[in-house]
N, C-alpha and C positions, 0 to 999 in steps of 0.2 A: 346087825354086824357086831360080832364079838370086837371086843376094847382090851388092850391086855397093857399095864405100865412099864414104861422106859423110866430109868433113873438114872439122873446126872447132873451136873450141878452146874447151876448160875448164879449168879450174884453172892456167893460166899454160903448157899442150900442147897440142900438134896430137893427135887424136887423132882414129880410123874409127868411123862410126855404120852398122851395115849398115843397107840397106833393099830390101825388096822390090821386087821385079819389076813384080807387078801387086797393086794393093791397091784397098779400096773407094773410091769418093770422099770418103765423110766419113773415115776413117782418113787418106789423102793429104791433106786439108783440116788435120787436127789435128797432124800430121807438119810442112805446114807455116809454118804458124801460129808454132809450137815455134821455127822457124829463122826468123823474120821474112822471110820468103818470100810471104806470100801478099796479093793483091790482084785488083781487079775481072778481068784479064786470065786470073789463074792460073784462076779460079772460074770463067770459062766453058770455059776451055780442061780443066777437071778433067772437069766434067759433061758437055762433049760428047763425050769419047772414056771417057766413065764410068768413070774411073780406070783406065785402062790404059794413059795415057800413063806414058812413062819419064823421070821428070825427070832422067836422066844421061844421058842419051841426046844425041848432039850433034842431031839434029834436033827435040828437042823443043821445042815453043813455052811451057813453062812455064820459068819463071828460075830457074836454081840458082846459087845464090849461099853462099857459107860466108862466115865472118870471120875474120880474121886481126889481130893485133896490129902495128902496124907499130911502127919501135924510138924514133919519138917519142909511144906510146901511144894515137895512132888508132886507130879501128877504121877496116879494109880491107877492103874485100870481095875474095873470090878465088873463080875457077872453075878448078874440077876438070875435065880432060881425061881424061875417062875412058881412052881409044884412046893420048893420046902419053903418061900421067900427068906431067903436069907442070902447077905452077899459075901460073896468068898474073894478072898483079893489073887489077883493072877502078878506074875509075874511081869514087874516092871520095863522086862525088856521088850514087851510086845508093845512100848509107848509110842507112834509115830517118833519120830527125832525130827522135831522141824529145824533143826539148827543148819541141817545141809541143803535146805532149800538154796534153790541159785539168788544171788542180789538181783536188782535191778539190769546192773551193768552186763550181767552175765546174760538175765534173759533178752538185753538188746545186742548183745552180741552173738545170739544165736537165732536170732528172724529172721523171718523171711527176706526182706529187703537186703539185708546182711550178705544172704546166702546168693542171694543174685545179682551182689557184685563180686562176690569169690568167682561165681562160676563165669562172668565177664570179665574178669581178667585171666584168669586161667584158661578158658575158651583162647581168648586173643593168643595168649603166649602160646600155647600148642597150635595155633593155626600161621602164627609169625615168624614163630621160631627167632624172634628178636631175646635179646640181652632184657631182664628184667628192670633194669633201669630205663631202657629205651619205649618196654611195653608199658610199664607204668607215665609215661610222656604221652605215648600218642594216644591211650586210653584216654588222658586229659584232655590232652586237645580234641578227640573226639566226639566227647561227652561235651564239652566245653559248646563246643561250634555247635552241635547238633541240638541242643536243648537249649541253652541260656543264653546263643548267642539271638536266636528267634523271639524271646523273651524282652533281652536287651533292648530290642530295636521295638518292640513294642512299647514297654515302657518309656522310652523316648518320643515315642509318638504320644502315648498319654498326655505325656510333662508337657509338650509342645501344645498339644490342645489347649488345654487347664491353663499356659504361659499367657496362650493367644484371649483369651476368655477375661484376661485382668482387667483389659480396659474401659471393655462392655460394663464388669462388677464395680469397677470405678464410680461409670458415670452411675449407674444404678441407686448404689450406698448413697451418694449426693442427692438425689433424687427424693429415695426414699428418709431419710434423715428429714429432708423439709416437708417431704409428708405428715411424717410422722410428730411434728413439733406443731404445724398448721392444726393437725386433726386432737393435739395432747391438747392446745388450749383452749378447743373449743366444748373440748370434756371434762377437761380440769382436771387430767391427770397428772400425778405428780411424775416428779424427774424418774423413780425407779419405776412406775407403770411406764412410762414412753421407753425408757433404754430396754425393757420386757421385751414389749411390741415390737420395735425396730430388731431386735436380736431376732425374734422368731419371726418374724414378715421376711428378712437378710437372710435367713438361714433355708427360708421355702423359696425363695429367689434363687440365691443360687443352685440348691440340687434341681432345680427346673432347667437351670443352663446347661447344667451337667448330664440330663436326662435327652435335652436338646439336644447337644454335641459327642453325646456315648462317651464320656470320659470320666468317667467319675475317678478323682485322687486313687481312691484305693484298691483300683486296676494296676496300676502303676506297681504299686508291690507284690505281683505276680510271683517277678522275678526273684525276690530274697523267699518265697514261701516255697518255690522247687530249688533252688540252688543249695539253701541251708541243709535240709534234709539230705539231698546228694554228697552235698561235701563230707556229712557225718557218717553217711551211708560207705562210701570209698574209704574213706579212713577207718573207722573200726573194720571193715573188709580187709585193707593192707595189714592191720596190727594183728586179724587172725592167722594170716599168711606169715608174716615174719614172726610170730609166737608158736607158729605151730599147731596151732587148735581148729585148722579147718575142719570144716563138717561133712566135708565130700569131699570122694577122690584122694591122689595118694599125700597122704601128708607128709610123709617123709622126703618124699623127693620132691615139692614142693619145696620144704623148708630151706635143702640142699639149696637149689637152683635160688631160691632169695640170697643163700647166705655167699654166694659164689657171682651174683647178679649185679654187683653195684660197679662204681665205677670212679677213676681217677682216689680222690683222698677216702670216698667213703665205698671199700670194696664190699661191704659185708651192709647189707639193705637188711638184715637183721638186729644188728647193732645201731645204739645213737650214733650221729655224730662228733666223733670229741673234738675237732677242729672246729666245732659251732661255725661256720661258714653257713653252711643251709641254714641256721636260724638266724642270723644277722640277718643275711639276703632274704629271708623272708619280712623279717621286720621293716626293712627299709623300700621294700617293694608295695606293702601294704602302706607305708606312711606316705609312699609317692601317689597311690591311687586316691588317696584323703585327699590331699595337698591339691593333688587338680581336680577333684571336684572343690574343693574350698577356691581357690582361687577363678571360679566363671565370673563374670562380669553379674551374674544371678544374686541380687541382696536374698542372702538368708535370712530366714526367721528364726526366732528364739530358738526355737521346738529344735530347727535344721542342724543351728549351731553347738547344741547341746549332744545333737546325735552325732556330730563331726568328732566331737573330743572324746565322745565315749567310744568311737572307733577307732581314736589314736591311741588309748589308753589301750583297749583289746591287741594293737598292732603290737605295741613295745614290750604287753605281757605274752605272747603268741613266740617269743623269742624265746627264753626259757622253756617255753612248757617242749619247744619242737628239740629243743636239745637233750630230752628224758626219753624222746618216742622213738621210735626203732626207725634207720633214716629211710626207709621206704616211703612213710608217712611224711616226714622231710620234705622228701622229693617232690612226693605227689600236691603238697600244702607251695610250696615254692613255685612247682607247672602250675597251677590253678590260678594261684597271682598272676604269671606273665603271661599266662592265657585272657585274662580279664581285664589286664592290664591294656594289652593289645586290643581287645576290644571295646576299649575307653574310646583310647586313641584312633580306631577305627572309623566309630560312627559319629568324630569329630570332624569328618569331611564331609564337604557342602556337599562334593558329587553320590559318597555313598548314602548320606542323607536324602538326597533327591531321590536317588535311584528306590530306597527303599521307602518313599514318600512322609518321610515325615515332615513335617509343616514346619517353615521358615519362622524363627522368632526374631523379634528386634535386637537379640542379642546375639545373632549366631556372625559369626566374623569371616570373610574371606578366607582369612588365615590362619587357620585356629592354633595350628602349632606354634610358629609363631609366638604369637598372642600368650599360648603356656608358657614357653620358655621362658618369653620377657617376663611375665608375670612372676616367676621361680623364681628369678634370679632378682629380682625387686622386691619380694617376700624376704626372701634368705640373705638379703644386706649383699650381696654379690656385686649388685649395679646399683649406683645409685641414680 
């Protein structure tokens, strides 16, 4: 098989790529791709002569183009004369422009998951024919209830397991601790070989319980692994719609019906809020959901309490940023709170606890409200 050289440069040289004679079309596709060579023209011109055209070849209809450095640090494109070898410089505008390539932000604003909540809310409102304000509500609440609240109550059942399981690991750790001192003296292991053994002997104990009881901890975080993604997913969905950059369907009337959509101080779900209302009430709505999980009867652990401040910290900066976004996002960040909020408080009842079976802890209380309130108001100096 005839060998013919490519040139183009790496590491600061010119240097020869051979390449085949005749090769498949996806191979010649990936070849080149590689060299920024390829476009609509090369692609029909590959497939019709099913890879056996010769892109060195001077009659070939596919571009060959190498790059070169020129000595004020452009890139130049050059073609190789296979027949006089000599390289003649083309004209610089035929250089790729990578500069318009999309960011990050642009290519996740234009995916698929993106595009399939555009077409979920926009579905809904042509089939509700509700006020954009109202659609973007029960689109939450519906997404809410139908996916994370099923979630929710699982995860509670986790935590409830894994609650119930402490006392068993209690007596165990005691157990094993005199083992493990009993059996260190009669080996004459020092203090770091026994605290070794007892950490990994403790560590194969418990996923054994865990394995027992199908409850392993990090079932329990189901819930923030579909929730996260959804919220991101609606939200940049919303910002397409009040920016005006949907990807299907009419965008202009679309835009309309946002900017005409909102309701009471904030008429236009395209515009921020400048009464910052919706971001206060979102900050103070997320510090309330912290505040009653911090305040269970449940001692936290290091880890727990560390993730509780870094959650207050996100609530108070979550204020600001909703006062920049167009107040659709607003909206839908504020429903999600008091959709979640409400289901805090939901499956803080013995009876909807029972009904959806999750297992009785020593700490679950008659009265749980109750029990919140007073605890509120005894955190926040209210009552003494």
């Amino acid at each position: 098989m005839q060998r013919f050289p490519r040139m183009y440069w790496k590491s600061g040289r010119l240097v020869a790529l051979p390449l085949r004679n005749v090769c498949r079309p996806h191979a010649l596709g990936i070849i080149l791709q590689r060299r920024v060579l390829w476009n609509a023209s090369t692609l029909s011109a590959v497939f019709a002569t099913r890879g056996k055209e010769n892109p060195l070849s001077s009659s070939s209809t596919l571009p060959f183009k190498a790059f070169n450095k020129s000595p004020t640090g452009l890139c130049m494109p050059i073609s190789w004369q296979r027949n006089t070898g000599m390289l003649a410089f083309c004209s610089a505008a035929s250089v790729p422009d990578n500069s318009i390539r999309p960011g990050w932000y642009e290519s996740i604003a234009d995916s698929a998951p993106i595009h399939l909540a555009e077409n979920l809310l926009t579905s809904l409102q042509d089939a509700s024919g509700l006020p954009w304000w109202a659609n973007i509500i029960c689109a939450t609440v519906a997404l809410r209830t139908a996916i994370t609240l099923p979630l929710a109550v699982y995860q509670m059942y986790i935590v409830a397991k894994v609650e119930n399981l402490q006392p068993e690991i209690e007596t165990l750790v005691k157990r094993l601790r005199y083992e493990v001192s009993v059996y260190g003296r009669q080996k004459g292991w020092s203090e770091r070989v026994a605290r070794f053994h007892f950490r990994k002997n403790l560590k194969r104990i418990i996923s054994g319980l865990y394995v027992r009881d199908n409850c392993h901890p990090f079932k329990a975080s189901l819930l923030m692994w579909i929730q996260i993604p959804m919220w991101i997913f609606m939200s940049m969905a919303l910002r397409n719609l009040s920016m005006g950059t949907l990807h299907s369907g009419d965008v202009s009337a679309v835009h309309m019906q946002m900017a005409t959509g909102g309701l009471l101080w904030f008429p236009d779900l395209t515009l921020p809020d400048s009464t910052w209302i919706l971001p206060i009430f979102l900050g103070l709505l997320n510090l309330l959901i912290v505040e009653i999980f911090a305040v269970r009867k449940v001692k936290l652990s290091r880890f727990q309490k560390y993730v509780t401040n870094g959650i207050r910290v996100i609530s108070v900066l979550m204020i600001p940023i909703a006062a920049t976004v167009p107040s659709s996002m607003a909206l839908y960040w504020v429903s999600s709170s008091c959709v979640g909020l409400g289901h805090n408080l939901l499956l803080r009842s013995p009876t909807i606890r029972h009904i959806c079976r999750i297992p009785r802890i020593k700490y679950d209380s008659d009265t749980p409200y109750k029990d919140i309130a007073r605890a509120l108001l005894v955190k926040f100096s209210f009552q003494r």
